[in-house]
C-alpha positions in Angstrom: 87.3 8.5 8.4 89.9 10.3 9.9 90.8 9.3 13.3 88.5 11.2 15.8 88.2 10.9 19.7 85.3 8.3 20.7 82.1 9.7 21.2 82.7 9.4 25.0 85.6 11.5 25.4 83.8 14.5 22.9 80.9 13.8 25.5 83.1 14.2 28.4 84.4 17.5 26.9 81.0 18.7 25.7 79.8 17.8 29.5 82.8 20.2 30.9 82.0 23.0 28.7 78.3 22.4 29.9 78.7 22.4 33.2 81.0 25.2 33.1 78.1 27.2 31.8 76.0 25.9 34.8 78.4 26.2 37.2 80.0 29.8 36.3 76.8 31.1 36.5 76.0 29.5 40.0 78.9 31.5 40.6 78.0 35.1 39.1 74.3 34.9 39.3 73.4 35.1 43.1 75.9 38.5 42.8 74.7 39.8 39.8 70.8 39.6 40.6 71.0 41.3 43.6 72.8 43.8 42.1 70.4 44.5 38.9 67.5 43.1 40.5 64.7 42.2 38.4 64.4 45.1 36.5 68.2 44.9 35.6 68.3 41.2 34.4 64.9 41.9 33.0 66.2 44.6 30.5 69.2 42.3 29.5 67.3 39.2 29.1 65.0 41.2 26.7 67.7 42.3 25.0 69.5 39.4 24.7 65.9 37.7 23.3 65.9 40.3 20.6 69.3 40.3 19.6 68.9 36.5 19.1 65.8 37.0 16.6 68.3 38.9 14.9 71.2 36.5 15.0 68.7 33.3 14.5 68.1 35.2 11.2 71.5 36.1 10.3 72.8 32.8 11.0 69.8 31.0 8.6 69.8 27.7 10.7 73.6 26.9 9.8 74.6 26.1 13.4 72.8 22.8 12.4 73.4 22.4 8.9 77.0 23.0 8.8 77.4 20.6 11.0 75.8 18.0 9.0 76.8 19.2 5.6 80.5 19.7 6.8 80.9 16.2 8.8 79.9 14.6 5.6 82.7 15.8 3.7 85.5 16.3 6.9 87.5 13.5 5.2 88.3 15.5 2.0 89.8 18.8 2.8 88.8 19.9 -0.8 85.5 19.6 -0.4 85.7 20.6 3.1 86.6 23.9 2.3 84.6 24.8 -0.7 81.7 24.1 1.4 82.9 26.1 4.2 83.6 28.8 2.2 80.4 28.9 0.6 78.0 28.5 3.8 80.3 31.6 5.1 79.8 33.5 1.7 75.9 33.1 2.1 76.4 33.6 5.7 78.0 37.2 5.9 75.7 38.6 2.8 72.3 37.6 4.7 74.2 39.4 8.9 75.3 42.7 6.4 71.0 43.2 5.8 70.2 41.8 9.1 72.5 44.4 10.2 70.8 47.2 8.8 67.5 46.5 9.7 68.8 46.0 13.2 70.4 49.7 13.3 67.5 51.1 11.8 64.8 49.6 14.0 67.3 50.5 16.8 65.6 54.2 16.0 62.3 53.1 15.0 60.8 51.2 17.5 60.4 53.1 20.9 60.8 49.4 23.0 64.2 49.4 21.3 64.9 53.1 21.3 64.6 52.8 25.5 67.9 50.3 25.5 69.5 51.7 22.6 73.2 51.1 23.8 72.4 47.9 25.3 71.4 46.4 22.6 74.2 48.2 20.5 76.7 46.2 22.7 74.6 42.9 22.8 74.4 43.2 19.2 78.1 42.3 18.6 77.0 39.0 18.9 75.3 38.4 15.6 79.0 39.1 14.1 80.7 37.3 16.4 78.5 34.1 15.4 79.3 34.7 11.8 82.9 34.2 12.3 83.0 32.2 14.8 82.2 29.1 12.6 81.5 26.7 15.8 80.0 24.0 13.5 82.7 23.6 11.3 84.9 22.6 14.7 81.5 20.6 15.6 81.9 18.8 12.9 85.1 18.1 13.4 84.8 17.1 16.3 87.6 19.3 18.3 85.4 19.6 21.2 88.4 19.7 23.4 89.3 22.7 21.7 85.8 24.3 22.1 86.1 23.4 25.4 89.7 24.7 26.5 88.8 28.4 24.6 85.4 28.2 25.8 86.6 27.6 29.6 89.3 30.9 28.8 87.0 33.4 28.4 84.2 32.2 30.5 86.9 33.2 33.4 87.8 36.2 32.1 83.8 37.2 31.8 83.4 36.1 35.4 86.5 37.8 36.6 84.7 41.1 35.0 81.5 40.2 36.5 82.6 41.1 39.7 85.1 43.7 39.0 83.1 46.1 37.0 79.7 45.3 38.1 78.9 47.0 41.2 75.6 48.9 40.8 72.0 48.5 39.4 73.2 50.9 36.2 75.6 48.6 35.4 73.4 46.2 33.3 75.2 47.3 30.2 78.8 46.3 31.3 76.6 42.9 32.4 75.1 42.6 28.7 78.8 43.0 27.2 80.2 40.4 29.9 77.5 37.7 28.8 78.1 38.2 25.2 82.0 37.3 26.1 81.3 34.6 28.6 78.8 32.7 25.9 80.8 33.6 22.3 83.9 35.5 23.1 86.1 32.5 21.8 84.5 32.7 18.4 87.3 35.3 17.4 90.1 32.4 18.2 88.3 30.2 16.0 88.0 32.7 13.3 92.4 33.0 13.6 92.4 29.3 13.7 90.9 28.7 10.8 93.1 27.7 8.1 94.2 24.9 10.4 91.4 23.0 9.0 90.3 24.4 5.6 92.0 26.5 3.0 91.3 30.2 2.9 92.6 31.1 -0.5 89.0 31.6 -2.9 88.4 28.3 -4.5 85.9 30.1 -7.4 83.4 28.1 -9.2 81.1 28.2 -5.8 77.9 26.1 -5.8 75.7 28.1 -3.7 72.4 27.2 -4.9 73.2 23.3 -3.5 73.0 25.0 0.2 69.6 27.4 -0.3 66.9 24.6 0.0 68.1 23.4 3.2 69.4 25.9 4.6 66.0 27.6 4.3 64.2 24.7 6.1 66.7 24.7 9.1 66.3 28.4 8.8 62.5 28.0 9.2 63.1 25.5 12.5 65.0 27.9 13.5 62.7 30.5 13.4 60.0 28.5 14.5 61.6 27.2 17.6 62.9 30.4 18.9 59.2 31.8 19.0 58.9 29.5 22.4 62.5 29.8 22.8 63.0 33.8 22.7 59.5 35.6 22.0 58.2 34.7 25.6 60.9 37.2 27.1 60.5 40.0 24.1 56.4 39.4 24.8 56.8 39.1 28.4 58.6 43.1 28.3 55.9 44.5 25.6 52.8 43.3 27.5 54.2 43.0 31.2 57.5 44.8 31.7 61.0 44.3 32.6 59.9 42.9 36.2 57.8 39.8 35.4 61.0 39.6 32.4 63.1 39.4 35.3 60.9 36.6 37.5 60.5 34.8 34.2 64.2 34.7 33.9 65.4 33.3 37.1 62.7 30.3 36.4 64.4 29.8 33.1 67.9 30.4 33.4 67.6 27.4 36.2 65.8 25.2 33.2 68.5 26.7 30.4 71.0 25.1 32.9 69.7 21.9 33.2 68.7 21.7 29.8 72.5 22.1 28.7 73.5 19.4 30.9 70.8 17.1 29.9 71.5 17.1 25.8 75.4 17.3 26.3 75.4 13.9 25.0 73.3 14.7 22.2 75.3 17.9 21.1 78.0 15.5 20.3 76.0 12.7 18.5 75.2 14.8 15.5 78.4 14.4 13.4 78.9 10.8 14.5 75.7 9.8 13.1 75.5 12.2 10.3 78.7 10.2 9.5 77.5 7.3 10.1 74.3 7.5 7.6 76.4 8.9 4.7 78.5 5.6 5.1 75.3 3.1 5.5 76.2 2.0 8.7 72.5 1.4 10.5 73.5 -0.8 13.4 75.7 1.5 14.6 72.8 4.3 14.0 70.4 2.9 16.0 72.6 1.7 18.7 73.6 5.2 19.7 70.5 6.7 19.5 69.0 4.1 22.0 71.4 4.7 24.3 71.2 7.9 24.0 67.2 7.9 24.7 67.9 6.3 28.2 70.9 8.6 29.0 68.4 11.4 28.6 66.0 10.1 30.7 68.3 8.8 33.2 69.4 12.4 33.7 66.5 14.3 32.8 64.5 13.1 35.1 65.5 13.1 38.2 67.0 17.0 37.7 63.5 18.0 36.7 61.8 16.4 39.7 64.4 17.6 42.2 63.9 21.2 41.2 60.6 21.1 41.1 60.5 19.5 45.0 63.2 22.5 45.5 62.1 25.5 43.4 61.6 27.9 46.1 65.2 27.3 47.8 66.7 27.1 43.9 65.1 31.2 43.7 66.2 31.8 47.1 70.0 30.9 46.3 70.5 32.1 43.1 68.4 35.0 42.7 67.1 36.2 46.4 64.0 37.1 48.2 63.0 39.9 45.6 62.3 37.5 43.0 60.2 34.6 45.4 57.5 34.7 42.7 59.7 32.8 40.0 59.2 29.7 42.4 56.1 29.1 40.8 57.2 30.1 37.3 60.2 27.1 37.9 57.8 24.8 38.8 55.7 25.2 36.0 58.6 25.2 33.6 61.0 22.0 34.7 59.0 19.1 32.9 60.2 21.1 29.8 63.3 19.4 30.5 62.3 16.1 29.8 61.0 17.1 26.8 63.4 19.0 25.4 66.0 16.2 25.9 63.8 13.6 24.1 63.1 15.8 21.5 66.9 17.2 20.3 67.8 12.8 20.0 64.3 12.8 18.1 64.9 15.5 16.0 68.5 16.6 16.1 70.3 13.6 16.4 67.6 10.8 14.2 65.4 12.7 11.8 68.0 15.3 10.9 70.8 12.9 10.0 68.5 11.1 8.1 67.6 14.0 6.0 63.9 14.6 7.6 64.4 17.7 8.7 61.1 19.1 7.3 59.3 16.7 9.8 61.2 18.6 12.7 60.2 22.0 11.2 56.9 21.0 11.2 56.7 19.8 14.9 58.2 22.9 15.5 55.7 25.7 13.6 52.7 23.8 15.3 54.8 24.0 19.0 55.4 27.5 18.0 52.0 28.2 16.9 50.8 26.9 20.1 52.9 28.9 22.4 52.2 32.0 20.4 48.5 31.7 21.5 48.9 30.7 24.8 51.3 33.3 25.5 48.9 36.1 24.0 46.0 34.5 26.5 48.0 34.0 29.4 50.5 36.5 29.8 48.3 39.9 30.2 46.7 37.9 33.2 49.5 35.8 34.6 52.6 37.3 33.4 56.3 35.4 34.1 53.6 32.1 34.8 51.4 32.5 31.5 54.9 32.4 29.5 56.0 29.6 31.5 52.5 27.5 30.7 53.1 28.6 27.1 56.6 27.5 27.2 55.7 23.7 28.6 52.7 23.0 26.5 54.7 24.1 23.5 57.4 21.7 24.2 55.2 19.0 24.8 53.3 19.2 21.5 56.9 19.0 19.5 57.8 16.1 21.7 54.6 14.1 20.4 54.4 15.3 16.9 57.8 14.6 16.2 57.4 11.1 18.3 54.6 10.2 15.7 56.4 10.7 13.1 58.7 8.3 14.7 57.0 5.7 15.9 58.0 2.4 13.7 61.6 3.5 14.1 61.1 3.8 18.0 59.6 0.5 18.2 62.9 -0.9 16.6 65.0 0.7 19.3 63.1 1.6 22.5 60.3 -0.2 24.5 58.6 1.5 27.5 60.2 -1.1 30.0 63.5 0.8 29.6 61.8 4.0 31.7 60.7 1.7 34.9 64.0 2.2 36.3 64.4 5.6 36.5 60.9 6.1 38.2 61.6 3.0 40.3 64.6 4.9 41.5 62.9 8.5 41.8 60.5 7.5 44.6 62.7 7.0 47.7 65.0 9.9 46.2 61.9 12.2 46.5 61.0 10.3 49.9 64.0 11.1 51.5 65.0 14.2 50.4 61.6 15.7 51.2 61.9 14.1 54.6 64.9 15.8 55.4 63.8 18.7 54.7 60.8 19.0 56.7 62.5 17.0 60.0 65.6 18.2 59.8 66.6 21.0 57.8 63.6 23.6 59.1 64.4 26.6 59.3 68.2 26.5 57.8 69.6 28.6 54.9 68.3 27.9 51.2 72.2 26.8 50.6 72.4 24.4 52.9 68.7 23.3 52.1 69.8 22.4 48.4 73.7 21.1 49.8 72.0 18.7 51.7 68.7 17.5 49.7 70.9 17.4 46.4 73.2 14.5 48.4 70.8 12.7 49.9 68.3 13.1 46.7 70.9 11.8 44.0 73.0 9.7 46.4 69.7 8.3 46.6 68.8 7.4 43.0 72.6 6.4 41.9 72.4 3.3 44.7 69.0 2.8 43.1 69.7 2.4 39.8 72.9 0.4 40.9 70.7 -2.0 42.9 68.5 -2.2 39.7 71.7 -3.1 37.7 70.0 -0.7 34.9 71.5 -0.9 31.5 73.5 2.2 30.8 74.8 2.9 34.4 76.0 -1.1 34.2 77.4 -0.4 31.1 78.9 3.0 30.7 78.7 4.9 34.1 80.3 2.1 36.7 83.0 0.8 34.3 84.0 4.6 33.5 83.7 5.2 37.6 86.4 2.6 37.8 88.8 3.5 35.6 89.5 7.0 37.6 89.6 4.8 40.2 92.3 2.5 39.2 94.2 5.5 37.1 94.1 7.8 40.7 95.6 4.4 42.3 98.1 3.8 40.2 101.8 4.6 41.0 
């Protein structure tokens, strides 16, 4: 293996780039909603749901494969780039007829016809994911490279954000700035290139090897978005761009914390893709249990706080106009519990050991479900019928993809290793909710969250301290004392 950067300094770079895409958007968002207001961010979170079907299709679940298929090979250039070039070869022929449908139905359907030029704009993203090849530096694990041309043009997207976008007609600049903030960098990875792999046509190109699973990550792909990006397409056929726009403040909240929560896991899946192909199970299994309790420890206490704080959380970010997502976040934050437990159950464990076709099928029967509920619940409840749809969803791929898992669960995990965490949670919720209601009565939503968020967190950290629990022991304090003793040293 060639000599990569420990899994804790990619995590630290995946965590920047994460919470650069949280904290960017803390920035813009509060701006940019009460600029657009719900109808605004409504119409661009629509189209940026459909554009997605049509990159999710274009893309045939290689985001994931080539990360696996290329981290097994990384240490033969050779190889590295013949597989490389033939993912890209299958890739490019299936976005060239994704792109014609796309332009034709961009004149067919009357839904699409209404935001023509929008999603004309939004739609250079499908290309830009094509060449942007961001699992082949996954795989490689360059994440400090992601992150340095990721944090580039999130600024310049930000910078744009508020020097272009002034009035409620300017969704369209909007939809252009938040296809450059989230893949703008994919064109410097398409120029950097040949750094890695060899660009001259190798011939003699094995495509067939790819086609079987590709197709099944393609189908998880699918599957997954339905509860991923059909509640927001749905949510504007049945309910318009207004309940869109309350159902989007509750999850762009929960697509924040969601980032920050499998960070770790994002990371994992070349290491232990690498590690399977070379037989090395200890070290297997030893990452992925940590990596179970590092989702809990964080996944837990983010979902409870904003639950306990939803309406403050709408009332920052979004303003008064959209007070009904509070409900809709509320509903929707246990989903982030899930969804961390499920990308180390599926993502990190059953896909580098080659099950994949047990995550697709925890994912059509999730998707299935969601597709129900949301055709039940959303005439009647709009933004919050989505939202139930959403939660249930996640919690049936969270079991079903737990069963399947179960012996090799007992091996690594018990249920004693959770007691911590909720040990910890109930003075955090005691004494943030006390604070609020004797002290901060009355006082600005900022200042609400400012202060709950210190005391809430403060909080659980001295709790799990006190508790001596494993992986802050372990990981957390030692790290916490190395800045220390580097920032003290002459």
């Amino acid at each position: 293996m060639n000599k990569k950067h420990s899994v804790t300094f990619n995590f630290i770079m995946n965590f920047i780039l994460t919470a650069s895409s949280v904290i960017f958007p803390l920035i813009t968002f509060p701006y940019i909603s009460r600029i657009l207001l719900p109808v605004g961010t409504g119409k661009v979170a629509s189209a940026l749901g459909i554009v997605n079907y049509f990159s999710m299709v274009s893309m045939l679940g290689i985001p994931t494969y080539g990360i696996r298929a290329c981290a097994q090979v990384r240490d033969d250039k050779e190889k590295l780039s013949r597989t490389v070039q033939e993912i890209l070869i299958l890739n490019c022929a299936m976005t060239l007829l994704v792109y014609i449908v796309f332009g034709i139905s961009l004149y067919t359907v009357p839904k699409f016809a209404e935001d023509r030029t929008l999603l004309m704009v939004m739609g250079s993203a499908i290309i830009l994911n094509v060449i942007g090849v961001n699992w082949l530096y996954s795989a490689l694990e360059e994440y400090a490279y992601i992150t340095a041309a990721s944090l580039v043009f999130k600024v310049i997207a930000v910078s744009g954000m508020f020097l272009l976008v002034h009035k409620k007609e300017d969704y369209i600049i909007y939809g252009a700035l938040t296809v450059t903030s989230n893949i703008g960098s994919y064109v410097i990875n398409f120029l950097r290139l040949g750094k890695y792999i060899s660009l001259k046509p190798m011939g003699g190109y094995n495509l067939k090897r790819h086609i079987k699973p590709i197709g099944v990550f393609c189908a998880m792909t699918v599957a997954s978005s339905i509860y991923t990006n059909l509640d927001t397409v749905m949510l504007k056929f049945i309910s318009g761009d207004e309940q869109t726009g309350y159902y989007n403040a509750a999850v762009y909240v929960k697509t924040a914390l969601v980032s920050l929560v499998i960070s770790l896991g994002t990371v994992l899946l070349p290491r232990l893709s690498y590690y399977i192909e070379k037989g090395m199970q200890k070290e297997f299994k030893r990452m992925t249990s940590h990596a179970l309790s590092f989702v809990l420890m964080m996944s837990l206490p983010l979902a409870t706080y904003f639950s306990l704080f939803a309406d403050a959380g709408i009332g920052f970010l979004s303003g008064p106009a959209y007070a009904p997502a509070a409900v809709s976040m509320r509903l929707i934050m246990p989903t982030v519990i899930f969804i961390g437990l499920t990308n180390i159950l599926g993502m990190q464990i059953l896909v580098p050991t080659g099950r994949e076709r047990s995550v697709l099928l925890a994912v059509v029967v999730g998707s299935v479900v969601d597709l129900i509920i949301n055709l039940l619940l959303i005439p009647s409840l709009g933004a919050c019928g989505a939202t139930i749809g959403t939660l249930v969803a996640e919690a049936v791929v969270f079991v079903a993809e737990a069963v399947v898992l179960r012996q090799f669960l007992k091996e690594i995990w018990h249920m004693g290793q959770i007691v911590p965490y909720v040990l910890a949670l109930l003075p955090s919720v005691a004494a943030s909710a006390a604070l609020r209601v004797m002290v901060l009565q009355g006082v600005g939503d900022f200042l609400v969250l400012i202060f709950t968020a210190a005391v809430f967190f403060g909080v659980y950290g001295a709790a799990l301290l006190l508790q001596r629990e494993t992986i802050t022991m372990e990981f957390v304090l030692p790290y916490v004392r190395k800045l220390l003793l580097t920032k003290k040293a002459p």
